[in-house]
N, C-alpha and C positions, 0 to 999 in steps of 0.2 A: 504494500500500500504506500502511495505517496504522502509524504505529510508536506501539507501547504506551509510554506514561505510566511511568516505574519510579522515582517520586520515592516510592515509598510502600513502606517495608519491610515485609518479612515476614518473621515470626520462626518458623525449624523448629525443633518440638522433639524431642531422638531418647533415648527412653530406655532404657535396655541396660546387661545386667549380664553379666558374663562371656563378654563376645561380642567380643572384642579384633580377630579376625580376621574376623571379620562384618564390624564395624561399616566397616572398609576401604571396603566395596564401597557402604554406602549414603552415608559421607561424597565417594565419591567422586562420586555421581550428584548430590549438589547441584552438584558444583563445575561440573559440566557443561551446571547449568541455563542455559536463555535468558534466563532471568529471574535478575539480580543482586544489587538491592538486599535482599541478605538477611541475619538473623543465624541461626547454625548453636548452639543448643542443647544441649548432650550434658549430659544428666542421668544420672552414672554412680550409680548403685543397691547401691552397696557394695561392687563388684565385688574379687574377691583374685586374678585374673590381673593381666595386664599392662597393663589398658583405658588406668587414667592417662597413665603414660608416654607412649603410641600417641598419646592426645589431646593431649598438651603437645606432641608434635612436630609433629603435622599445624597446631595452634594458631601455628606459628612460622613456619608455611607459606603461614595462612593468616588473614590477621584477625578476621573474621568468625563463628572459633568462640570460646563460650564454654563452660567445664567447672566445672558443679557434682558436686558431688559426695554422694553423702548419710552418715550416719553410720552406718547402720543400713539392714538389707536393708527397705523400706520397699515393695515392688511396684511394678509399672506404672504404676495407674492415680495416685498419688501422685508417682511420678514425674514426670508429663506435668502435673502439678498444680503441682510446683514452678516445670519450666520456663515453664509462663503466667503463675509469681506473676514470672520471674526476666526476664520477655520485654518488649523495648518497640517492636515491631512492631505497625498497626496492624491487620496481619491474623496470624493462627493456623494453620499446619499441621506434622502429626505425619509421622513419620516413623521405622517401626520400623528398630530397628540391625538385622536380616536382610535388608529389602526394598530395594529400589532404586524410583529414579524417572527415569523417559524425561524426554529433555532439557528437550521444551517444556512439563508437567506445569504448572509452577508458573506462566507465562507465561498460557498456554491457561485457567487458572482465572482471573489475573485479569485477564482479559476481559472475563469474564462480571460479572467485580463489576462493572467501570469502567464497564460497560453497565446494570446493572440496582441500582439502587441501595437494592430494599427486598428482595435476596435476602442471605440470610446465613451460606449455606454451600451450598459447591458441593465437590462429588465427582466420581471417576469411576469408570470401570471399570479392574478389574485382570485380569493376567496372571498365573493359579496355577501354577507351578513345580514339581510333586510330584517327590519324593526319588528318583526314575528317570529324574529328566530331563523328563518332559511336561508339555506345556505346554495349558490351559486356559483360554480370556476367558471374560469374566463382562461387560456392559455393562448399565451404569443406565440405567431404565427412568422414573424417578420425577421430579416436578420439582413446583415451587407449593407449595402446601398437602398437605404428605404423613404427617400425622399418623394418618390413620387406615390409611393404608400402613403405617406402621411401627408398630402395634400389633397388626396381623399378625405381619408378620416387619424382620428386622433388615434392609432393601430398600437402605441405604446400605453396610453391608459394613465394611471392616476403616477403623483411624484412621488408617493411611498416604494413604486416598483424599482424604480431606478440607482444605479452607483452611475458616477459618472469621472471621469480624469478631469481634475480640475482645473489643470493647464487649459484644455478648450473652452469650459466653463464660464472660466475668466475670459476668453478670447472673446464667449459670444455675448458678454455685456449681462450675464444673467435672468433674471427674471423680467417682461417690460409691464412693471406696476401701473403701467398708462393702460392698460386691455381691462374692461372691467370684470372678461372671462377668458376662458382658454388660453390663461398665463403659459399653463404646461406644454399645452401642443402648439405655442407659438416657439417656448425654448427648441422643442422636439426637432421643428423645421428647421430651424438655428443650426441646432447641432447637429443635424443630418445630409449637411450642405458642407459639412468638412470634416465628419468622420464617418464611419460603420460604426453599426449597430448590433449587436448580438443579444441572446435571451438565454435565461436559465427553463428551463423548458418542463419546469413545474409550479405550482402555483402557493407561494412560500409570503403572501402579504393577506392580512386579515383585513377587509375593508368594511368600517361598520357605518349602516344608515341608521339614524336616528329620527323622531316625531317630526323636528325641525327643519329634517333634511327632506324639501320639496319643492322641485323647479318652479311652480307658484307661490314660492316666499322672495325669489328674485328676478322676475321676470323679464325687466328693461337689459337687466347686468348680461344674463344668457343671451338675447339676444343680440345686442351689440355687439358684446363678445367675439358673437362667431360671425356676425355679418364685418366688424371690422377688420379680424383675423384673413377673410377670405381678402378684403381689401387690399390687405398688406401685401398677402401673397399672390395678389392677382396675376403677376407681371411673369410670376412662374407656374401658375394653373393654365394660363396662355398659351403657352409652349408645352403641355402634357398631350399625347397623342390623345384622338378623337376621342375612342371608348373610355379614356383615363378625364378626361375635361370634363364628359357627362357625368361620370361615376360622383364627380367633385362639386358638380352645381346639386343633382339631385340630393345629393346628403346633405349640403346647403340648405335646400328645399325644406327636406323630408325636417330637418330640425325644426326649421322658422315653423312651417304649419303646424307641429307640435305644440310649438310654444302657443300659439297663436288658439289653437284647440281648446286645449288644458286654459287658455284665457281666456275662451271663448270672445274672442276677439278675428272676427274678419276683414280689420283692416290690416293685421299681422298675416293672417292669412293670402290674404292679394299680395303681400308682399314674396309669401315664397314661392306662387306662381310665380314671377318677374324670373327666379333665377331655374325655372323649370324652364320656361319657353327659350333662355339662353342656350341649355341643351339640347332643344328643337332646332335652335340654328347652326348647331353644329352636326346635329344628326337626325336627321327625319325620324330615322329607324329605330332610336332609341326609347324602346318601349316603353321601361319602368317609367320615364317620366311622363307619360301621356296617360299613364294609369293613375300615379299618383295626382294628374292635374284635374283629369276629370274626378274624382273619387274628393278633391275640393270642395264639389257644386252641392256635397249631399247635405241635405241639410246638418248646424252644428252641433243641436242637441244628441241629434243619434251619432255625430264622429264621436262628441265629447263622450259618450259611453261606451263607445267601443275601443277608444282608444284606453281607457282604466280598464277594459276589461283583459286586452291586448296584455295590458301593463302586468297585472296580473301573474300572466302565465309565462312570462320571459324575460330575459336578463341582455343588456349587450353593455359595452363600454360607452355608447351614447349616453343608456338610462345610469350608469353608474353614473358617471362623469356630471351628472344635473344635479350632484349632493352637494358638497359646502366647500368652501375654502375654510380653513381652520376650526 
């Protein structure tokens, strides 16, 4: 048996606000890692429970954490921004204060580095936890050159998955706190414009939904989100071959009229036709979106029930992906 190298730290960063009794459970899954050589990160966000305290004690317990704090409720993505500016670990992974991580998580990633030396961030799959108890895997599918993967869709999934090398981390400016959503799958495109990608190819992150956690507690944020995310990256969905362009407006689409659904709102709605009939002009023949356009026209109260019933019975990295930043 080989025994892994663990001369090389890794710094987690966990950022969380008012999540005192949460955060219990994800500092406890580091402690449990296979993997040692780490620093524990806790970028508190302002919080006015008890977070501090909690972290000074567990800190006394345990060397290896350190606690910032911020002055001002400053967000997530700013969060995870500090802890890279605050980390001297030569590798990067997050670490939301709700989720947990299976023992060998951290081990099992780097692995994969210590084998492949031009990959620069590896993920994996998770296990979604929905607020009833049910349990959900999700497993990556993607590895190499995955850019024009995730200019479709978000195919990496939440920042609790990822280690990253934090030489390119740093290259790509980190987190952009200006997106009011899809902080994560903008870094993703970032970094998949100047490295490969690889995955641990089992599902080693506990992702937990809670009451609170529901795409109609943020609904402008979601939206924008991903309508400005497409914006940014317009200039390179442009240049994706035909069937790749469609794939990337209808999941456009297929989001906004969600939103739009679930808000029962049909002027969100006419919005994500606009980015269906874009795939019309690129492809007559592109079916899925002429299904999903007409299937618009049906009246909202029966969408809106079909689609919670939809919700129901299935899981993907979209509906994960609508739960919470911190």
């Amino acid at each position: 048996m080989i025994i892994l190298d663990q001369s090389t730290k890794i710094s987690v960063i966990i950022p969380t606000y008012n999540r005192e009794k949460l955060l219990y459970g994800a500092i406890n899954s580091l402690k449990d890692q296979t993997y040692n050589n780490i620093e524990i990160i806790i970028v508190d966000d302002c919080s006015n429970d008890n977070t501090e305290q909690m972290v000074m004690e567990e800190k006394l317990k345990d060397h290896r954490i350190v606690y910032v704090k911020h002055n001002k409720n400053m967000g997530a993505p700013q969060a995870r921004n500090t802890g890279i500016s605050k980390s001297t670990g030569e590798f990067i992974a997050f670490l939301d204060s709700d989720d947990q991580w299976l023992p060998s998580k951290l081990e099992k990633q780097m692995k994969i580095f210590q084998k492949k030396k031009k990959v620069g961030v590896v993920y994996t799959g998770i296990i979604n936890v929905s607020n009833n108890g049910i349990r959900n895997k999700t497993t990556p599918k993607f590895n190499g050159q995955i850019l024009n993967e995730l200019l479709i869709r978000n195919c990496v999934g939440t920042t609790s998955t990822v280690m990253i090398r934090k030489n390119l981390l740093v290259k790509t400016g980190g987190f952009d706190s200006n997106l009011p959503s899809c902080q994560d799958w903008d870094l993703w495109v970032r970094l998949a414009q100047i490295s490969n990608f690889d995955f641990v190819d089992e599902s080693l992150v506990v992702f937990n939904e809670h009451d609170g956690d529901r795409i109609t507690t943020n609904i402008k944020s979601v939206l924008d989100g991903h309508i400005r995310f497409y914006e940014k990256y317009d200039y390179l969905i442009e240049k994706l071959e035909k069937k790749t362009y469609c794939l990337s407006q209808f999941n456009l689409a297929k989001i906004i009229i969600r939103t739009g659904i679930v808000d029962q709102n049909k002027l969100i709605i006419k919005k994500g036709r606009a980015f269906l009939r874009k795939s019309f002009k690129k492809d007559s023949f592109f079916v899925k979106s002429y299904i999903l356009y007409f299937s618009t026209f049906v009246n909202l109260g029966i969408l809106y029930k079909l689609y919670f019933i939809t919700k129901k019975n299935t899981s993907s990295f979209t509906s994960v992906k609508s739960k919470r930043e911190i």
